[in-house]
C-alpha atoms as an extended CHARMM CRD file, in Angstrom:
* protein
*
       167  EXT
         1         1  UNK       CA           -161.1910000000       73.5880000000      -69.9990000000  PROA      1               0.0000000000
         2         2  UNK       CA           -157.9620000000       74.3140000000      -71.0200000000  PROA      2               0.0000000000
         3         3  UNK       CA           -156.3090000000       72.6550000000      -74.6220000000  PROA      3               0.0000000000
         4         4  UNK       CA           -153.9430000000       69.5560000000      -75.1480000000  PROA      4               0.0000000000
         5         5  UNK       CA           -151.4960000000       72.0060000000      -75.8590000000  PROA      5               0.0000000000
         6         6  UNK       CA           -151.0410000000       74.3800000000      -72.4940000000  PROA      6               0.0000000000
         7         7  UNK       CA           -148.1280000000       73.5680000000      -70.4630000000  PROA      7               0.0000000000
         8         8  UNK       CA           -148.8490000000       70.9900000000      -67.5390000000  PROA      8               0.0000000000
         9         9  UNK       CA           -148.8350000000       73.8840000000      -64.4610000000  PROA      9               0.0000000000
        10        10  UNK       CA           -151.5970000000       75.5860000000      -66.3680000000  PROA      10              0.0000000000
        11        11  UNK       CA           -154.1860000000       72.6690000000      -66.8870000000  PROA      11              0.0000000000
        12        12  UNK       CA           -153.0440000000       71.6140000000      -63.3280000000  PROA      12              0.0000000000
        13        13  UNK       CA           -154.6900000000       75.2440000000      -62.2840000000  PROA      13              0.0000000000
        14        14  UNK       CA           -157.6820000000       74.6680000000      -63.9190000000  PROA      14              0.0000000000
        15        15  UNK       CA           -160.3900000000       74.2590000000      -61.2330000000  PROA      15              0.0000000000
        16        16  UNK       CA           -163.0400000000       72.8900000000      -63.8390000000  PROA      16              0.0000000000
        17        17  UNK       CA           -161.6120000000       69.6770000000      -64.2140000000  PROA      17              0.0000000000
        18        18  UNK       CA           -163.3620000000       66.9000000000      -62.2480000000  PROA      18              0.0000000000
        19        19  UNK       CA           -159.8840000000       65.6720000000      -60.6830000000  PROA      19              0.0000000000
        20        20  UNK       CA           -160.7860000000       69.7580000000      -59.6050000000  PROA      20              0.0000000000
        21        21  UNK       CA           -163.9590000000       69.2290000000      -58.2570000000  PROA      21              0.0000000000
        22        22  UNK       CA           -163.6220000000       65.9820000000      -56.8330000000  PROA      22              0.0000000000
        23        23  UNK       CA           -160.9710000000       66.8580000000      -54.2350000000  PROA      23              0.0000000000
        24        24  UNK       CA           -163.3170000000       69.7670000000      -53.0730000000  PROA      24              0.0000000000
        25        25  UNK       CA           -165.8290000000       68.1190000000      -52.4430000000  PROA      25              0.0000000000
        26        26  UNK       CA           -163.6710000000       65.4690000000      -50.3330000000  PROA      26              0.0000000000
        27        27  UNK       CA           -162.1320000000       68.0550000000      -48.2970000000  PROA      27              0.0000000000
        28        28  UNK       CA           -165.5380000000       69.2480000000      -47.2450000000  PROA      28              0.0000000000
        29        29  UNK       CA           -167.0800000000       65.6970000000      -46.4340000000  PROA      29              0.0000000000
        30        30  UNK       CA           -163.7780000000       65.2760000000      -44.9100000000  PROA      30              0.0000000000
        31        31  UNK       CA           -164.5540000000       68.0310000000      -42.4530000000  PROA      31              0.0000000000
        32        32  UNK       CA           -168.2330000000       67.1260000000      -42.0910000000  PROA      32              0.0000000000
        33        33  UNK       CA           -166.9090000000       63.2420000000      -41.2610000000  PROA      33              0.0000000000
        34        34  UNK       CA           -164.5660000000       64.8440000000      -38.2900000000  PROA      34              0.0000000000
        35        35  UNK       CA           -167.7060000000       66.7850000000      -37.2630000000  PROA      35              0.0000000000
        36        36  UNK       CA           -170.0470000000       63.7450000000      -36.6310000000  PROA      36              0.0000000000
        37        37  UNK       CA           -167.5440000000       61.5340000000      -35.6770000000  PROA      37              0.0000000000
        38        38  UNK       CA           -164.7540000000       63.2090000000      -34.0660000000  PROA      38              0.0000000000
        39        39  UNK       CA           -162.9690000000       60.1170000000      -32.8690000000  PROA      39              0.0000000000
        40        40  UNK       CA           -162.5280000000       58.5900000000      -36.4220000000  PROA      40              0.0000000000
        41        41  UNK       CA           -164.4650000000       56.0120000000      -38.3360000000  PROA      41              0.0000000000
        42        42  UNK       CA           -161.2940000000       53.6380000000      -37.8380000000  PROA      42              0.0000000000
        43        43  UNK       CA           -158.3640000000       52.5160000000      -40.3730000000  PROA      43              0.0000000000
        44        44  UNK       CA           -159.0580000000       52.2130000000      -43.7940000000  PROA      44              0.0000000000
        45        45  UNK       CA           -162.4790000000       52.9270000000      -43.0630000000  PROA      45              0.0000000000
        46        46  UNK       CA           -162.2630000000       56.7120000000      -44.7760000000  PROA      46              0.0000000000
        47        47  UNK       CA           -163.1680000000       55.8430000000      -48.8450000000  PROA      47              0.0000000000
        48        48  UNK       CA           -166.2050000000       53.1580000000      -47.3150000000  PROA      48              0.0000000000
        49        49  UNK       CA           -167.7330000000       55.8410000000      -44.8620000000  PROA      49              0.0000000000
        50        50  UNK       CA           -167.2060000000       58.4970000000      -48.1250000000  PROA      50              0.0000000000
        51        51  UNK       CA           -169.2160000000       56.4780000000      -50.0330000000  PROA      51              0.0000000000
        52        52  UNK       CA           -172.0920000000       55.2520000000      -48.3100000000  PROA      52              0.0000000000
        53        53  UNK       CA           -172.9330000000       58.3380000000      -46.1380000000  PROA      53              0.0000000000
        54        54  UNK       CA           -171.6650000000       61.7190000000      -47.7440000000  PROA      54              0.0000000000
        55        55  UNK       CA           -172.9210000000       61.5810000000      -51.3670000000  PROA      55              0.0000000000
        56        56  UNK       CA           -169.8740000000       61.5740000000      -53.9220000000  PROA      56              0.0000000000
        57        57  UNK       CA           -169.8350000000       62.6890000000      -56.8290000000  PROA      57              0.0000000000
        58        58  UNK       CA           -169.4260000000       59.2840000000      -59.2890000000  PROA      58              0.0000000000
        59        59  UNK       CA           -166.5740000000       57.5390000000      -59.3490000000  PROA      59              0.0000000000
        60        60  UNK       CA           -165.1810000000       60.6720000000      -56.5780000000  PROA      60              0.0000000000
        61        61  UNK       CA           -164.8110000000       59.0370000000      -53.6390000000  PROA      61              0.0000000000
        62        62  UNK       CA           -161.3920000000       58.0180000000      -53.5180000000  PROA      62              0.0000000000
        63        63  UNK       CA           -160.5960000000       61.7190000000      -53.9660000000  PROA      63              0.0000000000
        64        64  UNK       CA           -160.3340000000       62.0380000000      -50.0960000000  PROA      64              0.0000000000
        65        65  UNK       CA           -157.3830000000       59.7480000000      -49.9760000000  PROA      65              0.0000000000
        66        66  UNK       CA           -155.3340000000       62.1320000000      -51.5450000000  PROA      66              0.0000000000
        67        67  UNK       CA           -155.0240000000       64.3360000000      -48.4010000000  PROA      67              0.0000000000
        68        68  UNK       CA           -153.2300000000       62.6270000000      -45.5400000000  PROA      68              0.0000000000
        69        69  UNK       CA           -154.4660000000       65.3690000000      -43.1910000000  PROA      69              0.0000000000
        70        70  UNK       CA           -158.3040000000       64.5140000000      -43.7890000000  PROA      70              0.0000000000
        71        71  UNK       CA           -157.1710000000       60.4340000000      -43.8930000000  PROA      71              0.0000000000
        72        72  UNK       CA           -155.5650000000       61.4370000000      -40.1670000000  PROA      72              0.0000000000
        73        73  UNK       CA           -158.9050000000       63.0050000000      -39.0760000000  PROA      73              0.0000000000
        74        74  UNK       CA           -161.2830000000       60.6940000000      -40.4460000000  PROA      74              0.0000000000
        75        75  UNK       CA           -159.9580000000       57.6760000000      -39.5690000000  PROA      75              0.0000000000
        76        76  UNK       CA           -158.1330000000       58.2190000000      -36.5280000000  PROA      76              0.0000000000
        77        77  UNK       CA           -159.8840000000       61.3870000000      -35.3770000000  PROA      77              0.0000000000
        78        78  UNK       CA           -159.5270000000       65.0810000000      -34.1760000000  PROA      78              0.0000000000
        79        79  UNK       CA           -156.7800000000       64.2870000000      -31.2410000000  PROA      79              0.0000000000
        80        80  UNK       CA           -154.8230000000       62.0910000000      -33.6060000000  PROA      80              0.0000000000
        81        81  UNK       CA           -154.7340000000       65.1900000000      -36.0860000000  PROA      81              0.0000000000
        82        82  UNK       CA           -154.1450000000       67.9000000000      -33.3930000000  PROA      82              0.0000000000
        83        83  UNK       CA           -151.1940000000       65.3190000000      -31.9710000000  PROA      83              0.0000000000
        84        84  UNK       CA           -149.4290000000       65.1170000000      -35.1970000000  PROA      84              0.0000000000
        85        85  UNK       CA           -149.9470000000       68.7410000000      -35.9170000000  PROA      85              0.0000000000
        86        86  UNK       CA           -148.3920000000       69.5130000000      -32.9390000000  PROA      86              0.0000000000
        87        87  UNK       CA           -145.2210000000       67.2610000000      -32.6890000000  PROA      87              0.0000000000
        88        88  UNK       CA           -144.8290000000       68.8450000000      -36.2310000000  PROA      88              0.0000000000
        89        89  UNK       CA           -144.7090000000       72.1360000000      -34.6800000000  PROA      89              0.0000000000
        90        90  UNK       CA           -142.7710000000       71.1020000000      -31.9290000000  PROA      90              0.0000000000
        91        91  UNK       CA           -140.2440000000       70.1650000000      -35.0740000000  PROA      91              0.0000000000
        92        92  UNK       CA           -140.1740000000       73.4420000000      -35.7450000000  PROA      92              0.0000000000
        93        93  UNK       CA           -140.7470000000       75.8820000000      -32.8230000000  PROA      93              0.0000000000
        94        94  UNK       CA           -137.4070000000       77.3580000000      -32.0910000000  PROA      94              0.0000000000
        95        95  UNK       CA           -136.1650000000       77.1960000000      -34.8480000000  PROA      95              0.0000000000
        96        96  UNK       CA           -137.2140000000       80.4690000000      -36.1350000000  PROA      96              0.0000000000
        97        97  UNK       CA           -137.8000000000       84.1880000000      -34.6500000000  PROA      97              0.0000000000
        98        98  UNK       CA           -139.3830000000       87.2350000000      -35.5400000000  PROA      98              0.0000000000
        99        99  UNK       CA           -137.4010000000       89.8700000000      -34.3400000000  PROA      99              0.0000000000
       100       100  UNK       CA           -137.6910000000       93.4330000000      -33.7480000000  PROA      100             0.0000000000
       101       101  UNK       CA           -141.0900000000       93.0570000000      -34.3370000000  PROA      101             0.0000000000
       102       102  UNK       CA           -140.0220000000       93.9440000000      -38.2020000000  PROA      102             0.0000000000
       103       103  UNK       CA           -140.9340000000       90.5630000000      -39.6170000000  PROA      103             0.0000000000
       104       104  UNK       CA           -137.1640000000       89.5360000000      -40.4700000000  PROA      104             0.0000000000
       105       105  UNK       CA           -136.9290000000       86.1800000000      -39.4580000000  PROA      105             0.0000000000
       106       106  UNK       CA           -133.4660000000       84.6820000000      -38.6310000000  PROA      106             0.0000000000
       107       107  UNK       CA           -131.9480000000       81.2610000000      -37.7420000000  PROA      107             0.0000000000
       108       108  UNK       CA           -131.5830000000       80.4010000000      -34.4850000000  PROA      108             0.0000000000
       109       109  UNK       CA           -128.5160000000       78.5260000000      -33.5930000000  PROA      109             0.0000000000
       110       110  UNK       CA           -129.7500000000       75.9220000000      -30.4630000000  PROA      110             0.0000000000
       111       111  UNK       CA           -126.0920000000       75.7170000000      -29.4030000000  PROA      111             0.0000000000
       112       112  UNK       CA           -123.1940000000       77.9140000000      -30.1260000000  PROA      112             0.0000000000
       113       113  UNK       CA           -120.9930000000       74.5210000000      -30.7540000000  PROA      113             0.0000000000
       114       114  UNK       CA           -122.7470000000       74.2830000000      -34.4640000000  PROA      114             0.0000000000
       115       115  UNK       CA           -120.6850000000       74.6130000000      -37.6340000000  PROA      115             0.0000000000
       116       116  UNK       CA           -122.2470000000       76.2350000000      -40.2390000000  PROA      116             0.0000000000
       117       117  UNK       CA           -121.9320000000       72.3670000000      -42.2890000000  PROA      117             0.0000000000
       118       118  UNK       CA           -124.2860000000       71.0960000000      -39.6880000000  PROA      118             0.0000000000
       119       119  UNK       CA           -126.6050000000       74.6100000000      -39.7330000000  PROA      119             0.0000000000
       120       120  UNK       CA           -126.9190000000       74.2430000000      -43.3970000000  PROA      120             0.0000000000
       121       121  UNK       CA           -127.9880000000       70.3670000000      -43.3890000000  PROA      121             0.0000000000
       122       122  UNK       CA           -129.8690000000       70.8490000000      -40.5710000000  PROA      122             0.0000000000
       123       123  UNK       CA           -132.0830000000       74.1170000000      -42.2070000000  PROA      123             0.0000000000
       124       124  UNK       CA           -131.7580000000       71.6950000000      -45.7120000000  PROA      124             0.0000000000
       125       125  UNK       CA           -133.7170000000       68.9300000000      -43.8670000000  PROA      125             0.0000000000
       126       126  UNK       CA           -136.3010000000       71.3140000000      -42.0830000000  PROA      126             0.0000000000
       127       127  UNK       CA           -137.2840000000       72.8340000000      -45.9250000000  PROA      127             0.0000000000
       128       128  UNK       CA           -137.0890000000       69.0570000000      -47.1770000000  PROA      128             0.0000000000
       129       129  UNK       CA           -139.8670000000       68.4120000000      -44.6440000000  PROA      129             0.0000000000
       130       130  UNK       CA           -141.8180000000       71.2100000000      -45.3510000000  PROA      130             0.0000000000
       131       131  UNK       CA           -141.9270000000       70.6110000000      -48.7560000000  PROA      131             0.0000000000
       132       132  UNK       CA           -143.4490000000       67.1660000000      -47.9330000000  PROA      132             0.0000000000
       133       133  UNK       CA           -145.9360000000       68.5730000000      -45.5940000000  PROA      133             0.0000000000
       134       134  UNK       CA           -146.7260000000       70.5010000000      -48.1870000000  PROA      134             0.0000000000
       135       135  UNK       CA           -147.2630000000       67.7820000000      -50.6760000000  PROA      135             0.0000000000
       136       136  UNK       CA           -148.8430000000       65.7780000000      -48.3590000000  PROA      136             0.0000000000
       137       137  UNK       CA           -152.0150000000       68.0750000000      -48.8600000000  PROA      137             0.0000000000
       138       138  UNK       CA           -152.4150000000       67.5720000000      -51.8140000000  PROA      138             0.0000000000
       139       139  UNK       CA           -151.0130000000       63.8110000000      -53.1280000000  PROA      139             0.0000000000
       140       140  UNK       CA           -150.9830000000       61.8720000000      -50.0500000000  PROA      140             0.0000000000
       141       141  UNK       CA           -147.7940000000       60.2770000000      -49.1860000000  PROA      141             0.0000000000
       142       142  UNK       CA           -147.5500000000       60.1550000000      -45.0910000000  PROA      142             0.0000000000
       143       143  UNK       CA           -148.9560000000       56.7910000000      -45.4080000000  PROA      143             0.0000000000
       144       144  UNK       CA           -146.6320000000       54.9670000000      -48.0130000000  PROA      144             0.0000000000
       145       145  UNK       CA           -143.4340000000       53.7130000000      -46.9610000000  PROA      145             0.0000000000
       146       146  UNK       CA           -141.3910000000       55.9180000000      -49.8470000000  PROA      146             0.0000000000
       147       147  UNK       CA           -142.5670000000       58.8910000000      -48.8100000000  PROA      147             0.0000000000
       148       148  UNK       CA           -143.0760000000       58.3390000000      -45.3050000000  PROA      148             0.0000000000
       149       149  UNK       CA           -139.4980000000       57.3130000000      -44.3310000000  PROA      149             0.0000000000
       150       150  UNK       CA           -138.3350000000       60.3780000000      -45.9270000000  PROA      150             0.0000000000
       151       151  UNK       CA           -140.4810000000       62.5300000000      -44.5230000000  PROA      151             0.0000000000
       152       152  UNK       CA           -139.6450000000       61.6810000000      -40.7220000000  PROA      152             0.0000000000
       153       153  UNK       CA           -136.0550000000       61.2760000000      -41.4450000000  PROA      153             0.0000000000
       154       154  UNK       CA           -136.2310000000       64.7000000000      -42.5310000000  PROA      154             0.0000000000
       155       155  UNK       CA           -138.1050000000       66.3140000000      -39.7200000000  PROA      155             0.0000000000
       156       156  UNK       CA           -136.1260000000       64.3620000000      -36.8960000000  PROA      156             0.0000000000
       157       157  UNK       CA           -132.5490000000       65.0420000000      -38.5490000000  PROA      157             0.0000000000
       158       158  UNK       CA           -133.8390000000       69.0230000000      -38.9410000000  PROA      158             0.0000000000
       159       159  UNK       CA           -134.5150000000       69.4940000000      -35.0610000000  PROA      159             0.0000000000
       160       160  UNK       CA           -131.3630000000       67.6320000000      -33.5850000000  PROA      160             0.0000000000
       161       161  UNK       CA           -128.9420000000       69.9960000000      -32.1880000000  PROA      161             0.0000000000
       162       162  UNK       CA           -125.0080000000       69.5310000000      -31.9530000000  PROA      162             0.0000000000
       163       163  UNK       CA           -124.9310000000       68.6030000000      -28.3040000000  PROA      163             0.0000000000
       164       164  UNK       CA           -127.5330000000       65.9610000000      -28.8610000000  PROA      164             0.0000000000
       165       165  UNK       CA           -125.7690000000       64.3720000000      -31.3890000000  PROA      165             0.0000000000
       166       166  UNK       CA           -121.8430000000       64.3730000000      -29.6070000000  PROA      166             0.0000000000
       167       167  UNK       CA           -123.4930000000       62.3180000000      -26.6530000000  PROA      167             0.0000000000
């Protein structure tokens, strides 16, 4: 345990703590509630099926509804999860190259109209949702309307291209 006085980033690293523990724990029920029931347990149904099947630790098992990604595959199952995975990284696919096999990845421009104002906002909005994909793993957020907006304003505003936008 770490003391009163260590900065906030530190006691937040502390995997003792029960906040810590709890979350663990509900990731891996989280996995083992996809496994026997791969098409979900149904809305809001994540927290009840926690508690009365998978053995939380006290006063634990709203830990799972901190992770959006375990909410998406408990509740609504493995093909919701793997469809919202995906248009996520069909958000992102061509955006990005490796190239000369070196690792150096660059921008790709999707049309050679761009300015580099609209690159920049564009590239802006794709780290803006990565940051809340991010986030999302760890303090929830895909499922409250704050957050949520935000987060798919950001993703759809980071993939348009020029051309789509002058039509």
């Amino acid at each position: 345990i770490k003391p009163d006085s260590a900065p906030w980033y530190v006691k937040r690293a502390d995997l003792g703590r029960p906040s810590a523990q709890h979350r663990a724990t509900a990731w891996r029920a989280g996995l083992e509630i996809m496994r026997d029931h791969p098409f979900g347990v149904g809305w809001n149904k994540a927290v009840e099926t926690y508690q009365e099947h998978y053995s939380p630790p006290e006063n634990g098992a709203a830990a799972i509804t901190t992770n959006d990604y375990m909410m998406l595959g408990t509740e609504l199952g493995i093909p919701a999860l793997l469809c919202f995975v995906a248009y996520v990284g069909l958000c992102f696919k061509g955006q990005f190259k490796i190239k000369n096999s070196k690792l150096k990845i660059e921008a790709i421009e999707e049309s050679t109209s761009l300015d580099t104002r609209h690159a920049s906002l564009q590239l802006a909005c794709r780290a803006g949702a990565l940051v809340l994909l991010v986030a999302f793993w760890f303090d929830g957020g895909l499922f409250k309307l704050p957050t949520a907006a935000v987060f798919w304003v950001l993703l759809e505003l980071g993939k348009t291209n020029a051309e789509s936008r002058m039509k």
